[in-house]
SEBA-196897 format. One record per residue: residue in three letters; x, y, z of N, C-alpha, C in turn. Coordinates in steps of 0.02 Angstrom, whole numbers, plus 50000, padded with zeros to 5 digits. Each point is the difference from the previous one (the first is absolute). Example, Ala and Ser with C-alpha at 12.3 -4.5 7.8 and 13.67 -1.06 7.14 Angstrom:
// SEBA-196897
Ala506604971650390499555005950000500455006050000/Ser499825005349964500425005950003499615005550037/
***
This chain:
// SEBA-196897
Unk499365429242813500415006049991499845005050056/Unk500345003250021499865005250031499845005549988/Unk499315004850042499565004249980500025004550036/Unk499425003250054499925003050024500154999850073/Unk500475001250023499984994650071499805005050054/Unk500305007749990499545000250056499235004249991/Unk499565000550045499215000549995499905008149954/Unk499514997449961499585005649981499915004850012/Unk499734999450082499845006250021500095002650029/Unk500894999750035500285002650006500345005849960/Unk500244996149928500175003749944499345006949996/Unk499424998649994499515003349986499805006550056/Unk500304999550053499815003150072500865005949988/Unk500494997049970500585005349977499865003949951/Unk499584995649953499985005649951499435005049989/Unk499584999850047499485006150052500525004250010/Unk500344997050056500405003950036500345006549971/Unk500354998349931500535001949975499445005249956/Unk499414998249979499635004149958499775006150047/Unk499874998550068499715008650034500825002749981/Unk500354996550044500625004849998499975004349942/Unk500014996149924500165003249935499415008450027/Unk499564996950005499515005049999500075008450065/Unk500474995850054499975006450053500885000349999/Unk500304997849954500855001750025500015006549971/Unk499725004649952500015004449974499855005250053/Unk499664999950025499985004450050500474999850075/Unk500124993149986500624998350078500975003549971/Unk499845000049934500625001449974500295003850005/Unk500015007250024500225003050037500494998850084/Unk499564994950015500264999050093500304992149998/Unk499974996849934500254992650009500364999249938/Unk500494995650018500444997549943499834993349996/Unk499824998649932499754993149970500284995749949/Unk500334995050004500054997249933499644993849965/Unk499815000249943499394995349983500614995749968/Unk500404996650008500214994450001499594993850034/Unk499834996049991499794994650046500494997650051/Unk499704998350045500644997150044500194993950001/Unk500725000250026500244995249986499964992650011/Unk499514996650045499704994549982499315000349952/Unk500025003649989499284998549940500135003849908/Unk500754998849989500325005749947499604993049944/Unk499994992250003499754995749949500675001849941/Unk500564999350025500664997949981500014994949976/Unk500094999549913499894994249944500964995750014/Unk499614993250032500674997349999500274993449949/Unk499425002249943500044993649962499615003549945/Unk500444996249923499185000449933500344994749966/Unk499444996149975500194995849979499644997949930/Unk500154997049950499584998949939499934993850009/Unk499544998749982499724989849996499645000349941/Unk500404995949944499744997749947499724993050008/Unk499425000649963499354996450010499594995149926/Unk499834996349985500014996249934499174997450013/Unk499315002649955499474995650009499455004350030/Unk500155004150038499505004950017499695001849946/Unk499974999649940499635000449959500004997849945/Unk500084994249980500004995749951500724995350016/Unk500295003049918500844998250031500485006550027/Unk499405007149983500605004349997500395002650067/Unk500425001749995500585002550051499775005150030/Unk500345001150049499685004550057500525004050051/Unk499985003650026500405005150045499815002450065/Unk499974998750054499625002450051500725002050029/Unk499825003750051500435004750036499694999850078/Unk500584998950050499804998650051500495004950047/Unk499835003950019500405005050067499685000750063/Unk500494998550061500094999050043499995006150056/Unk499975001650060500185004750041500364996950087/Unk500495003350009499974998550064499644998050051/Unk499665002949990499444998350055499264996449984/Unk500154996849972499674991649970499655000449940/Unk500045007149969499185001649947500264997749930/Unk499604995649967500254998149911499485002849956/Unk500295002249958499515001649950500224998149934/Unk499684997349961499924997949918499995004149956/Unk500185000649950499785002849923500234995949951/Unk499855003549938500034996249938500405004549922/Unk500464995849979500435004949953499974994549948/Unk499524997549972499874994749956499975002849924/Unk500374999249965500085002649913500164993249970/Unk499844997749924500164996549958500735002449959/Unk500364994650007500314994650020500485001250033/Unk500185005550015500365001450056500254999650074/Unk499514994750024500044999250058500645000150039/Unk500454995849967500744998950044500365007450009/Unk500055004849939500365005450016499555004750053/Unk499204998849980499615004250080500304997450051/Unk500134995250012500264997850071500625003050024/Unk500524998949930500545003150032500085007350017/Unk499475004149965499965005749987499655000050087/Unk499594998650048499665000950032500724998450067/Unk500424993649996500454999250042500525004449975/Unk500055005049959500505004750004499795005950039/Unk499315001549991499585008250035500074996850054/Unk500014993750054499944999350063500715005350031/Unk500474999550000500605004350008499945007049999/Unk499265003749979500015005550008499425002350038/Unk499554992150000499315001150056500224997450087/Unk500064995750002500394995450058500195005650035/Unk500094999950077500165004850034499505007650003/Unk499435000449970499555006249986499384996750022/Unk499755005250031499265000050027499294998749933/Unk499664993950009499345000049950499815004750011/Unk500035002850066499205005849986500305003649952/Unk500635002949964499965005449960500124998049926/Unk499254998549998500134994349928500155007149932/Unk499725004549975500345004449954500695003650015/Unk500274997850049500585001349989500494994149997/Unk499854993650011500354994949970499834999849924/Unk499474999749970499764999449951500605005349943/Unk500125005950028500495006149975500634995749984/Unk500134998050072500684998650004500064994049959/Unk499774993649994499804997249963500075002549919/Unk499555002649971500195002849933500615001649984/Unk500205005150052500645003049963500634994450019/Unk499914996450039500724995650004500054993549943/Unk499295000049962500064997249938499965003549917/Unk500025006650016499825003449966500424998849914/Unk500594995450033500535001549906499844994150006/Unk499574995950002499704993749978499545001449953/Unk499565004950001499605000349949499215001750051/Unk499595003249975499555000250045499364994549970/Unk500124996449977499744993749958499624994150041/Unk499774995249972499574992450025500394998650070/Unk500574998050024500464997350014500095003050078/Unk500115007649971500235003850086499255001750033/Unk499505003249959499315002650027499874991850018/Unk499944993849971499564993450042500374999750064/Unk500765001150002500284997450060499775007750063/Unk499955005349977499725003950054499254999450012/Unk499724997849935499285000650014499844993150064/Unk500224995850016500134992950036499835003050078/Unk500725003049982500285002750064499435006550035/Unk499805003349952499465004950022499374996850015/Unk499754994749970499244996050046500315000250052/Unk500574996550004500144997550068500245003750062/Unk500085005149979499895007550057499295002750015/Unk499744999149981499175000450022499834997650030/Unk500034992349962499834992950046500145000550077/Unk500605001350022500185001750047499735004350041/Unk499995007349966499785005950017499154998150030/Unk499614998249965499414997450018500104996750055/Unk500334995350003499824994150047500215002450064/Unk500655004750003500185002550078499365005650010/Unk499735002049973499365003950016499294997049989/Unk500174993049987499234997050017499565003349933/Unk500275002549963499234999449948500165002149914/Unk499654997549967500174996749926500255007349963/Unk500454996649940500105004849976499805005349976/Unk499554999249974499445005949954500025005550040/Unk500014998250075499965004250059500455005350013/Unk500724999049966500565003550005499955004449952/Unk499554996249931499945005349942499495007050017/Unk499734999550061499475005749972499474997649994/Unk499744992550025499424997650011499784996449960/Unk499234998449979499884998449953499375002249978/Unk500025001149917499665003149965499374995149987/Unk500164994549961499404996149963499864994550032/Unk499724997250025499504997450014500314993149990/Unk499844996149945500454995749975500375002249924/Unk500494994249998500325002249931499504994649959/Unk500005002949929499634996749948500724996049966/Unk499934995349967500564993849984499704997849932/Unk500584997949946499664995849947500614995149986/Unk499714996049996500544991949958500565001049955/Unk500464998850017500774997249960499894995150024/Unk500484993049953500444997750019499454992149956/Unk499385000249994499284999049997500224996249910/Unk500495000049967499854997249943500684996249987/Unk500314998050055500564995949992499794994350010/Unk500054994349918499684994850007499554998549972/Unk499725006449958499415000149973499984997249902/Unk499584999849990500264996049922499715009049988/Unk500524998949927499655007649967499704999349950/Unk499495000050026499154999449962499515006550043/Unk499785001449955499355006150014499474993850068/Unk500124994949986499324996250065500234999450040/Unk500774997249986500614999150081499765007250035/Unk500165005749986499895003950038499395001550028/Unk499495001849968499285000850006499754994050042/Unk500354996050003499774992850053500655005350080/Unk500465000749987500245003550068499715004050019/Unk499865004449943499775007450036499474998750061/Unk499394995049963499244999150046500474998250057/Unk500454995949999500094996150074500375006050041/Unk500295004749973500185007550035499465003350030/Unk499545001549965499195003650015499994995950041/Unk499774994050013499624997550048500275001150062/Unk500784997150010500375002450050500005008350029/Unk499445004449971500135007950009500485003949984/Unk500444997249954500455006949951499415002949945/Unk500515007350004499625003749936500195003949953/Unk500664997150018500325002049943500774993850010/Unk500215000649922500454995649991500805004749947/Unk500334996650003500885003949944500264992249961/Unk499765002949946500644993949955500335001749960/Unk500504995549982500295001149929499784997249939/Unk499755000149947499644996549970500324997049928/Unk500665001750022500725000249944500314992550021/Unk500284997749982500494993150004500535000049975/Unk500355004249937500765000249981499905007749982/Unk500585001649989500405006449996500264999149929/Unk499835003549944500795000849942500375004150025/Unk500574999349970500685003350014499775009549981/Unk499704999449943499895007249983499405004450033/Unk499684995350037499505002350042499315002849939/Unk499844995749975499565002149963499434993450010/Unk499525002450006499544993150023499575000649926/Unk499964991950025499764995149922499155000749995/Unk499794999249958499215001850000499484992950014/Unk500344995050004499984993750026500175001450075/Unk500375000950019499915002550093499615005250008/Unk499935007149983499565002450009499374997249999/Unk499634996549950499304997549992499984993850065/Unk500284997949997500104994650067499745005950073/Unk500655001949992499965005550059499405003449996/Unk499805002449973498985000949994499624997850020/Unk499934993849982499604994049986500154998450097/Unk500364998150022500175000350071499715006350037/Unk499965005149998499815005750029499435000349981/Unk499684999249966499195000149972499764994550033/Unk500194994350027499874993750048499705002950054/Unk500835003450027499965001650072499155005650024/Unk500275005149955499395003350002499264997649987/Unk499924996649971499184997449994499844995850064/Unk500634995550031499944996350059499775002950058/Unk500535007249991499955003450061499595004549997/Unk499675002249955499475005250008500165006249996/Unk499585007149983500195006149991500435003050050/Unk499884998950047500375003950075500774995450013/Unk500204993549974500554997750009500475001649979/Unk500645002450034500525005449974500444992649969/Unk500335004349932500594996049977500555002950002/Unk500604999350022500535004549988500614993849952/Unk500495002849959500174996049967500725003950009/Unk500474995650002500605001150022500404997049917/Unk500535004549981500364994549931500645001950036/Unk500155000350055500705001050010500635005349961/Unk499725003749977500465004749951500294995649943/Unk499784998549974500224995249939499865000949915/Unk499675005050002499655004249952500235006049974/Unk500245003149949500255006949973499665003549986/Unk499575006549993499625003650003499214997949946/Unk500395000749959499394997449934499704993050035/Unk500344993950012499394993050016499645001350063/Unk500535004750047499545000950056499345004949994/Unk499935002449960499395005449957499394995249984/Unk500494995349955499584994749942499644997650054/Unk500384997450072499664994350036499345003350022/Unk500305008350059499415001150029499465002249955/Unk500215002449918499254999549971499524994549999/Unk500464994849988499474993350003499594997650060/Unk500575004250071499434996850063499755005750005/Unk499945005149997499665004350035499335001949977/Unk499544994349970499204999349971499944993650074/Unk500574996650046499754997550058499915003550075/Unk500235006449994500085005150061500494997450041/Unk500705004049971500654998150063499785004550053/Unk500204995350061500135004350053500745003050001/Unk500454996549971500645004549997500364994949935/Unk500685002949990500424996249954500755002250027/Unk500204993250005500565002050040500724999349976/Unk500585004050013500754998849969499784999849931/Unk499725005649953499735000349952500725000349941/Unk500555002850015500474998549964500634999450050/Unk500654999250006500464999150045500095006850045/Unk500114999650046499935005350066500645005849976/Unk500444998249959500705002550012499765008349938/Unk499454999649983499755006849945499355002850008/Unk500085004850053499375001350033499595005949939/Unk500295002549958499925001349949499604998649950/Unk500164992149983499604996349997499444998949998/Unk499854997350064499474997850050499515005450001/Unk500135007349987499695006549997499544999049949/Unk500654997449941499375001049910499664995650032/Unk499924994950012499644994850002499265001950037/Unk500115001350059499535002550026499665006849979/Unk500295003549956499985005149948499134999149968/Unk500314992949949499624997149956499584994750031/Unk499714997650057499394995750017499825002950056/Unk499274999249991499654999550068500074998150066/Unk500254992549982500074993950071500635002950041/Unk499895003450058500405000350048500544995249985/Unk500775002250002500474997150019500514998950053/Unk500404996150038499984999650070500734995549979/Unk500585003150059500714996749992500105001350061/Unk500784997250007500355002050061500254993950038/Unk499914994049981500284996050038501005000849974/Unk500265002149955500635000349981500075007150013/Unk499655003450023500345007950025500415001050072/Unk500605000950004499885000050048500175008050053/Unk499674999950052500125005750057499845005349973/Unk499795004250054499575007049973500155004149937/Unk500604998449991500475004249929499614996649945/Unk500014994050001500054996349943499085002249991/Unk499615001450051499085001349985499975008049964/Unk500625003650014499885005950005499685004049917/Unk500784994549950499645005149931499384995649990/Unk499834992250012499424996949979499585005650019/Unk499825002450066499505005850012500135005349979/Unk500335002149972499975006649981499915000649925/Unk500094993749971499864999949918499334997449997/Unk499574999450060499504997750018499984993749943/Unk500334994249996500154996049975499464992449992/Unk499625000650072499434994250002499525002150053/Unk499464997950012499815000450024499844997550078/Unk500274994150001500204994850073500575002150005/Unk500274999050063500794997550001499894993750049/Unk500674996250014500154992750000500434997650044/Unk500205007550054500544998350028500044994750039/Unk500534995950008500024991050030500475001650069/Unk500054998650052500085000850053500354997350026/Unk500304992649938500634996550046500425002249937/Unk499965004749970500305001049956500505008549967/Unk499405003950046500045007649997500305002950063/Unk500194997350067500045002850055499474999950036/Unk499824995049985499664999850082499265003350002/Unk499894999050096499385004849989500225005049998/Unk500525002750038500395007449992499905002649929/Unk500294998449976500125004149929499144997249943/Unk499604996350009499524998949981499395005050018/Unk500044999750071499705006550003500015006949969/Unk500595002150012500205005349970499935000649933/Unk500154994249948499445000849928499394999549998/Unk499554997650052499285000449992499925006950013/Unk500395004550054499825008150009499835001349924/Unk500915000249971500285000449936499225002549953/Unk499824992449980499524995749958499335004350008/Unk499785005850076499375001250006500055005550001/Unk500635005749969500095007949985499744999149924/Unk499984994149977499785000549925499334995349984/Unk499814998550080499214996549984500134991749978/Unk500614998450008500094993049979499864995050035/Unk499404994950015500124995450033500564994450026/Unk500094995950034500614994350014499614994249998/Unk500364997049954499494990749998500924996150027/Unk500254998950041500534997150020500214994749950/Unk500464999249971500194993749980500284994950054/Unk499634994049989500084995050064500084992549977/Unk500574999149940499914991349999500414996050047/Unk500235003250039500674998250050499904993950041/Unk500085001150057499784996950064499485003450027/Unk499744994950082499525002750025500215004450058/Unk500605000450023500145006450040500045006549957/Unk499994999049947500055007849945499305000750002/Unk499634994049992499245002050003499635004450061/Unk500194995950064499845004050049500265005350001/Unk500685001949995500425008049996499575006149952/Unk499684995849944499565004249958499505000850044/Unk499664996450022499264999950032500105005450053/Unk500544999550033500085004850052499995009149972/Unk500494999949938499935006449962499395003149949/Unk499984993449978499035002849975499545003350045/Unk500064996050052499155002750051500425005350024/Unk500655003549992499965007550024499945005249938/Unk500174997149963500025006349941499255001349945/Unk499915005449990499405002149983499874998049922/Unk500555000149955499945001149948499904990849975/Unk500104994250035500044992049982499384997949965/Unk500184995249982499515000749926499814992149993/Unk500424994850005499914994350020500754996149993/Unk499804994150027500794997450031500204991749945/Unk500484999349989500104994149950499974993550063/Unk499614994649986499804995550038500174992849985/Unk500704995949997499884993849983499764996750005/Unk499274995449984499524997750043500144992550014/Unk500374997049962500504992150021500395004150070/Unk500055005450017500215002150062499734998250066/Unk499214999349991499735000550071500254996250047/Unk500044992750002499974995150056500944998950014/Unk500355007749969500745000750026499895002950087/Unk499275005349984500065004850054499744996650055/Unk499694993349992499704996450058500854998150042/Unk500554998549993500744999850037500255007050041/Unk499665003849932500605005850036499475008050039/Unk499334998250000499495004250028499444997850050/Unk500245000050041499394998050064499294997449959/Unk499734996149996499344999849967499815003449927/Unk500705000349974499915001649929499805008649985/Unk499785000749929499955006449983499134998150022/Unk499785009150017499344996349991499835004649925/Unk499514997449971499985000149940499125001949976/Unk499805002949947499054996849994500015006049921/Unk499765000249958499705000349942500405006349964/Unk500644997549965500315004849981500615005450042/Unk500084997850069500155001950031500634997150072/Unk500285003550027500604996350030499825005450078/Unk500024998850058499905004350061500645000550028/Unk500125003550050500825001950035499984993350043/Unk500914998950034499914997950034500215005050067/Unk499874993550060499885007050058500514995050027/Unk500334997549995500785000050034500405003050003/Unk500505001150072500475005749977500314998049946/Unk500285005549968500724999949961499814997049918/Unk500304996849963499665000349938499254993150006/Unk500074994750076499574996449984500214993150002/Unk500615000249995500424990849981500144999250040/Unk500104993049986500434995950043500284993449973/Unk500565000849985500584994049972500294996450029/Unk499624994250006500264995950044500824995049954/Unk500074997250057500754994049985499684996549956/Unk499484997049999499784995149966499605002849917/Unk499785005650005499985003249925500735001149980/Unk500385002250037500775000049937500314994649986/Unk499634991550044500444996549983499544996749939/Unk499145003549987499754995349947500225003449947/Unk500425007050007499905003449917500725002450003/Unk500374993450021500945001649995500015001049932/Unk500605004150001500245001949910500384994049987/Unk499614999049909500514996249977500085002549942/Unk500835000449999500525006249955499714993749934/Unk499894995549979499964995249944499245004549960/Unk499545000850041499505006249959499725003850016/Unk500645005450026499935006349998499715006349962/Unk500234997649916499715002549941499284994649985/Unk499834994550003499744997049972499295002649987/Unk499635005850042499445002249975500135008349961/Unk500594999250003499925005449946500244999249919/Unk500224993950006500224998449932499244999649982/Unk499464995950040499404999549971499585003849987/Unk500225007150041499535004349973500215006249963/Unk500655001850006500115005249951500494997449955/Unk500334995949989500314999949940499484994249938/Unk499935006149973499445000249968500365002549936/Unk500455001049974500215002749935500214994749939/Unk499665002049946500104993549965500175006449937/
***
């Protein structure tokens, strides 16, 4: 695919250049007329976006990557990956090309604008935010790479050191037995996680009232994990909003004699109200946001001070653009950001890039059946060591997608749904 074609440091020796100016045109402004347009061989005029649906990158489930182009040779990637939606993200992503195409990457919040509002009587929903959020990695990506250095860099630097990471993805497959797990967990510890997220639920009633036979199960499993993993091993437990106020009470009374690190989508996202009593009435931090979407949608969660995490997902909310801007959001009220991340691994890196700038990150969702994806699409992989994930120092988000990764993880429209029938339809 094509990348960066022309040198580093050249890019890097302009954008010196352009920084004294910023710094002495103020005083030249008087005796010179200036316009900070870029010029016109270096405007990085988007002459292409494209969606490539993708099948296997992570199990069976479906996938969305986003690929935009510039005149003058530069590609950059992102990711607009939601359950089960994939086909309408795509089309949704080849309809916004018609209003990006012909416009300069460098002025990624104002495509991002224009963008919103030309989908705006669509709904500001799953559908239009994945197909801009795609398109917004992939203005970075770019943005980085014609300036030679990684994203985090564009954010404002970086804050932490490394990001801290805990396991999803870690109990598909697993028999549900209190030892099945407690036999995973050790093999997690050993590998250096230190904290882990499950669901510890298996069906749904229709009335949302959980049975005292799943609950005690669901115990009996979480009381595993914890003795395996020891006092300091975080559990976070996800039920997907599937719960009505009272069982979701019932549940976290029963775990919270194991010390949650969080509890997540504690009742359905759509009654933030809700979600308030709830966190009202328990101790255990509660933490949402993967179904919120864009700064509006964080705004009454924070202001009804509703949980204590938030969750915002990045191929899902707008991007890093608008992700950022809820972590500001998230830290006028002291709220940390734990990203929601079961996506792909370019959403992963896109997070990694926005964590290590923002102050308030808290830890990052980690598929750990993920790792040996990033050995294809990351120079020598993530580097990685005890609880923890480090930047990468490539320009731009870090990837690289080759011909031969899209031809091992071609979509096939036959099971598209097939990992989500397995994991959320769950209602009996």
């Amino acid at each position: 695919m094509a990348g960066t074609r022309r040198g580093y440091g050249s890019a890097r020796r302009a954008f010196l250049q352009q920084s004294v100016w910023g710094m002495t045109g103020g005083l030249m402004a008087a005796s010179h007329s200036h316009s900070w347009a870029q010029p016109a061989e270096d405007t990085l005029k988007i002459v292409k976006v494209e969606p490539i649906l993708l099948t296997g990158v992570r199990g069976s489930a479906p996938g969305v990557f986003v690929r935009v182009e510039t005149a003058d040779g530069y590609v950059g990637w992102g990711e607009g990956t939601n359950y089960p939606g994939v086909r309408p993200i795509a089309t949704a992503v080849t309809t916004l090309s018609s209003v990006v195409i012909g416009h300069s990457a460098w002025n990624i919040e104002a495509l991002w604008q224009r963008m919103y509002r030309f989908l705006y009587y669509n709904g500001m929903g799953g559908v239009v935010l994945a197909a801009i959020s795609g398109i917004d990695m992939a203005l970075y990506d770019i943005v980085g790479k014609k300036l030679g250095v990684p994203v985090y860099k564009l954010l404002g630097g970086q804050v932490h050191e490394k990001l801290r990471t805990y396991a999803n993805g870690w109990t598909e497959g697993l028999e549900q037995t209190p030892d099945a797990y407690a036999a995973k967990t050790r093999d997690l510890v050993t590998r250096g996680y230190t904290g882990c997220k499950l669901d510890p639920f298996f069906v749904t009633p229709m009335n949302r009232e959980v049975t005292q036979s799943d609950l005690r199960l669901a115990a009996s499993i979480v009381k595993a994990i914890r003795e395996t993993g020891g006092p300091d091993y975080d559990i976070a437990i996800d039920v997907h909003g599937r719960w009505n106020t009272k069982s979701t009470l019932e549940i976290i009374g029963a775990l919270e004699p194991y010390r949650l690190f969080f509890y997540e989508e504690a009742v359905p996202p759509e009654n933030v109200a809700a979600m308030a009593e709830v966190q009202r009435n328990c101790k255990t931090p509660l933490a949402t946001g993967e179904r919120i979407f864009g700064r509006q949608g964080f705004r009454e969660l924070l202001e009804r001070q509703a949980v204590r995490i938030i969750q915002p997902d990045l191929a899902r909310t707008g991007g890093i653009t608008e992700v950022r801007k809820i972590a500001a959001m998230a830290d006028t009220y002291y709220i940390p950001v734990a990203p929601h991340n079961p996506n792909g691994p370019i959403c992963t890196l896109a997070s990694m890039h926005l964590c290590f700038s923002i102050p308030n990150f808290l830890i990052l969702e980690y598929f750990e059946k993920d790792e040996p994806i990033f050995q294809d699409l990351v120079a020598g992989g993530l580097k990685r060591d005890l609880g923890g994930v480090y930047p990468t120092t490539a320009p731009g988000l870090g990837v690289t997608v080759t011909d031969d990764f899209l031809r091992k993880y071609k979509f096939d429209p036959a099971r598209t749904d097939e990992m989500e029938r397995q994991m959320f339809n769950t209602v009996k």
